[in-house]
Each structure stands twice: as C-alpha cells, then as structure tokens.
C-alpha positions as CSV (number, residue, x, y, z in Angstrom):
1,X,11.2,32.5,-15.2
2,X,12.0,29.7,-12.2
3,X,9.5,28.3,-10.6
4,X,10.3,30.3,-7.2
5,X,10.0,33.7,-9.5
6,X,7.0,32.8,-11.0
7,X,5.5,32.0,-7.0
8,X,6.5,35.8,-6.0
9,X,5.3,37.3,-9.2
10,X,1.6,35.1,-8.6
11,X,2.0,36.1,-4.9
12,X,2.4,39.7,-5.6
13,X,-0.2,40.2,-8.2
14,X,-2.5,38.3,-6.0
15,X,-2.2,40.3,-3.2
16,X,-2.5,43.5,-4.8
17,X,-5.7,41.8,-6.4
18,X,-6.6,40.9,-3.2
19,X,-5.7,44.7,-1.4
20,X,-8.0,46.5,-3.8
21,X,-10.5,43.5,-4.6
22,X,-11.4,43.0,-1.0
23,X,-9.6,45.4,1.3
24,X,-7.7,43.0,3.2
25,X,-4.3,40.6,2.3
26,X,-4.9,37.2,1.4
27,X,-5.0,34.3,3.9
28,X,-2.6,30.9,3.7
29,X,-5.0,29.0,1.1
30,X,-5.1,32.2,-1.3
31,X,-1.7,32.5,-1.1
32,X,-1.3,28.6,-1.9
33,X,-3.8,28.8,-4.5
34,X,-1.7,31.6,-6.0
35,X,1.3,30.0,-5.8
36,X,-0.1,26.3,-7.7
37,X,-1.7,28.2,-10.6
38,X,1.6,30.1,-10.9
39,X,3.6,27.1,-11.6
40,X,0.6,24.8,-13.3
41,X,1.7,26.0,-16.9
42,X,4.9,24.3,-15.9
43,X,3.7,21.4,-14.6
44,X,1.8,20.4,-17.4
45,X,4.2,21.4,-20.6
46,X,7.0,20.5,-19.7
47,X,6.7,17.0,-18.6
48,X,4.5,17.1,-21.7
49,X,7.0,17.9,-24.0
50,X,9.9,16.8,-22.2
51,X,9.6,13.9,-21.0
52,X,6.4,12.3,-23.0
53,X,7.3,14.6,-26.3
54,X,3.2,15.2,-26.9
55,X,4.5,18.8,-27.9
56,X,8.1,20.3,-29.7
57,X,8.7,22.4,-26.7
58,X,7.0,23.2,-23.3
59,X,5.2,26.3,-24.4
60,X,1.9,24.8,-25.2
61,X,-1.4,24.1,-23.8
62,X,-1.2,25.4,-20.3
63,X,0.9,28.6,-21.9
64,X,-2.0,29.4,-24.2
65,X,-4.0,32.3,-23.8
66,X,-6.1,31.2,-26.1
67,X,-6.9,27.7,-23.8
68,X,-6.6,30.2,-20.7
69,X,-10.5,32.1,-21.0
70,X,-12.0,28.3,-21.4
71,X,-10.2,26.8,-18.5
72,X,-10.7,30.3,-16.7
73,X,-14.6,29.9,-17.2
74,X,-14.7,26.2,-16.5
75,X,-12.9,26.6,-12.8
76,X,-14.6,29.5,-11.8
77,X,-17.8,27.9,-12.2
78,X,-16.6,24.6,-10.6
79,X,-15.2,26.9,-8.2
80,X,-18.2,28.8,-7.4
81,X,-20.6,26.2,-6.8
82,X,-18.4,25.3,-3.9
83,X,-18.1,28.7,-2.4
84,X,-14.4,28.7,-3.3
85,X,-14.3,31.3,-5.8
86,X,-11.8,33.4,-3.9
87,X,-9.4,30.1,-4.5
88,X,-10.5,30.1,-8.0
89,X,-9.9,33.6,-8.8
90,X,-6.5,33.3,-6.6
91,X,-5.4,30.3,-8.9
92,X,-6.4,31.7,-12.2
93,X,-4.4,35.4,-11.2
94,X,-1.6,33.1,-10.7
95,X,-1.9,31.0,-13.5
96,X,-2.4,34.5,-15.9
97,X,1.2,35.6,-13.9
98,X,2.7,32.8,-15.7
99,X,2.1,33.9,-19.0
100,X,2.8,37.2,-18.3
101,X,6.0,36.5,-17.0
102,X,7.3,34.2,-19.6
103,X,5.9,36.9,-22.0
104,X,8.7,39.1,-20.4
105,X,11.5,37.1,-18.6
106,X,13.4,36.7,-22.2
107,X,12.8,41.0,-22.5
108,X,14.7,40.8,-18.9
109,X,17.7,38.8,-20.5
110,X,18.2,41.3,-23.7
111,X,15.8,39.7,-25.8
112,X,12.8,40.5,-27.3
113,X,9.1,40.0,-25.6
114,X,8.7,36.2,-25.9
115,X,4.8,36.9,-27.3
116,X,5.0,33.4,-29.3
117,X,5.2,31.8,-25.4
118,X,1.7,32.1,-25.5
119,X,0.0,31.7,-28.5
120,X,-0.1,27.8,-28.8
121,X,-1.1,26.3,-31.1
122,X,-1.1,29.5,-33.8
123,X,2.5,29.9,-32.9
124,X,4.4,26.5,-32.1
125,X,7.5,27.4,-30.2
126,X,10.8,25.4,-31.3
127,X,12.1,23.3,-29.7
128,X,14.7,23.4,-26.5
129,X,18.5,23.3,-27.0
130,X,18.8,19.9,-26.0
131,X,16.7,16.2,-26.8
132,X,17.3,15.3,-23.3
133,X,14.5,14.3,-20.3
134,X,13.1,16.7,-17.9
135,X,15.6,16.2,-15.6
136,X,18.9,17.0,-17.6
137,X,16.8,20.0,-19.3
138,X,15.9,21.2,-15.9
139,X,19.6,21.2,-14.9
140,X,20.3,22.6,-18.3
141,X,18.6,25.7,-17.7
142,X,19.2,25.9,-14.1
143,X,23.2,26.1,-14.5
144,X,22.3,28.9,-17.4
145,X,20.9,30.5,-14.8
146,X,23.2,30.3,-11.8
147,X,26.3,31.7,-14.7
148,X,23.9,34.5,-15.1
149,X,23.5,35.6,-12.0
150,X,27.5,34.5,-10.8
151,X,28.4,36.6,-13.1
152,X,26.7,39.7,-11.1
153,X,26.1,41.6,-14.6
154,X,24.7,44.7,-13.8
155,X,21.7,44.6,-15.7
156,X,18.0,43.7,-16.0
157,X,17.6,40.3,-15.1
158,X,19.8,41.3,-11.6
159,X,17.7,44.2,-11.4
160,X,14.4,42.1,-11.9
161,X,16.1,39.4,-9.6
162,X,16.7,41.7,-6.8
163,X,13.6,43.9,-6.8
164,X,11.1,40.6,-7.4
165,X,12.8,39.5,-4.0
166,X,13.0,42.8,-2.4
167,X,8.9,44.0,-3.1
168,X,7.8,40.4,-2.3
169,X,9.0,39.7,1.1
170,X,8.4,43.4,1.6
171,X,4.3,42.5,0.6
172,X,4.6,39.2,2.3
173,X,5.4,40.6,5.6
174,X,2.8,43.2,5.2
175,X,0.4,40.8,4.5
176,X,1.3,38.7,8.0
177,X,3.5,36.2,6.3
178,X,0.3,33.8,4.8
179,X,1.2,30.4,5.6
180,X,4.0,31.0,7.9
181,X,1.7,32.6,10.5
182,X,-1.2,29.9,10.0
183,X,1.6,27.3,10.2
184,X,2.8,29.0,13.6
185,X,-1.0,29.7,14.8
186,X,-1.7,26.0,14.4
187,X,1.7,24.8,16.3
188,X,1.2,27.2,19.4
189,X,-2.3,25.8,19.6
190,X,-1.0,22.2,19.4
191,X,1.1,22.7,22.2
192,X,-1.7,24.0,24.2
C-alpha cells in the first residue's frame, strides 16, 4: 500500500474504533495519531533497509507482529501515565492497519496474502527488485503503480482504489472533517 492508502485505511479503522469505543468520531489529534502510526512501519524499514541496508528488505522490525504486542504495551503505558491513551490507542490502531494492509495489498494485485510481510525476523522477506537508494526505489514503485492504475484494469486493486477513497471521505465528512475543521475553527478565531 501508498502511504496516502495506508492513512485512509488507519483513518477508517480508527474511527470505527472510535464510533463503537466511545460513541463519538475522533477529534484532529486522533485522527493525526492515526494517520503517523499508519505510516511508522514505513518510516522506519525502509530507510532501514534502503538507504542504511541494516535489513534485505523493508519488511522488518516495525512490520513485525511479533515486535508489535511489546511496542504496543510499552506506549500504552507511556501513554497512559500522560492521560493520552486515546492517542496511544489511536496510534497503535493505525500502526496494526499497516500490517494488515500490507498483509492484503499484494491479494488486491492477484497475488497471494503477503503473510511473510509480517513475520520478521522468522520469515526474512527478499529483497526489492532493485539495489538502489530510497529515493530511486520509491520512484520505482510509484511509476508501478501509476501503469496500474493508467491502465484502468477492471479489477481489485481499482476496485480497492476507488472504494478506499469513496468510504473514507464518506467517514471523514461524517466525522466533521478532523483537522480540516480544527484548522478552520482556529483561523476564524484568529481573525476575531
């Protein structure tokens, strides 16, 4: 998944968390929380692997769900001594999206569930197609992308595409539009 898919898919899970959790949508800093913890896999691995080459590819540490319960346990109680545990548990929902959706994202493109994603360090993935830096692999696997989608196949990942953007903006607007409206809340009363 892109970064911006794996935002929606935290965002969404989130606030349905967040709907039958506490009856009510999530504010700006939940949703943000969401958001960061839904691309922190990403952030660590692959600069990890990429660029510093501590791993063969960047499914490892922050992709395990074996590493996940212990940082899991250690934020929440950081977290929670701070009063912030709605952050916490907004982050780590995010964070758990991630895996879930690499888990599936290679299902969406006619492959088969990508299980070994997360199962560092029992299962070491291989390495990427190419022995270049983040940049030039990020580029690599953003054209791969853009060809899929130009391509307008008719098929699961532009069915996933469409619906992930379609039931997310649908949530976010039911939600208030977190951020957007705090954003605008805190403008108007700048003005004032």
């Amino acid at each position: 998944m892109w970064p911006w898919e794996h935002v929606a898919f935290g965002y969404l899970l989130v606030s349905l968390c967040w709907h039958g959790w506490r009856r009510e949508s999530p504010d700006g800093a939940v949703a943000l929380a969401a958001g960061f913890g839904a691309v922190a896999p990403d952030l660590v691995d692959k600069p990890l692997s990429w660029t510093f080459g501590v791993f063969p590819s960047g499914y490892a540490v922050a992709h395990s769900a074996f590493v996940f319960p212990v940082f899991a346990a250690a934020l929440w109680l950081g977290f929670r001594r701070d009063d912030a545990g709605p952050l916490a548990v907004a982050l780590l929902v995010g964070h758990a999206s991630h895996l879930v959706g690499d888990v599936i994202y290679p299902f969406l493109l006619g492959d088969e569930l990508a299980l070994g994603a997360v199962l560092w360090p029992v299962v070491v993935t291989a390495s990427s197609p190419t022995d270049a830096g983040l940049v030039a692999r990020t580029l690599y696997y953003l054209h791969q992308w853009v060809v899929r989608l130009w391509a307008l196949e008719f098929g699961p990942l532009l069915l996933f595409e469409l619906a992930l953007v379609g039931v997310v903006a649908a949530v976010w607007l039911y939600d208030g539009a977190p951020v957007l409206s705090e954003c605008r809340a805190a403008l108007v009363r700048r003005t004032e």
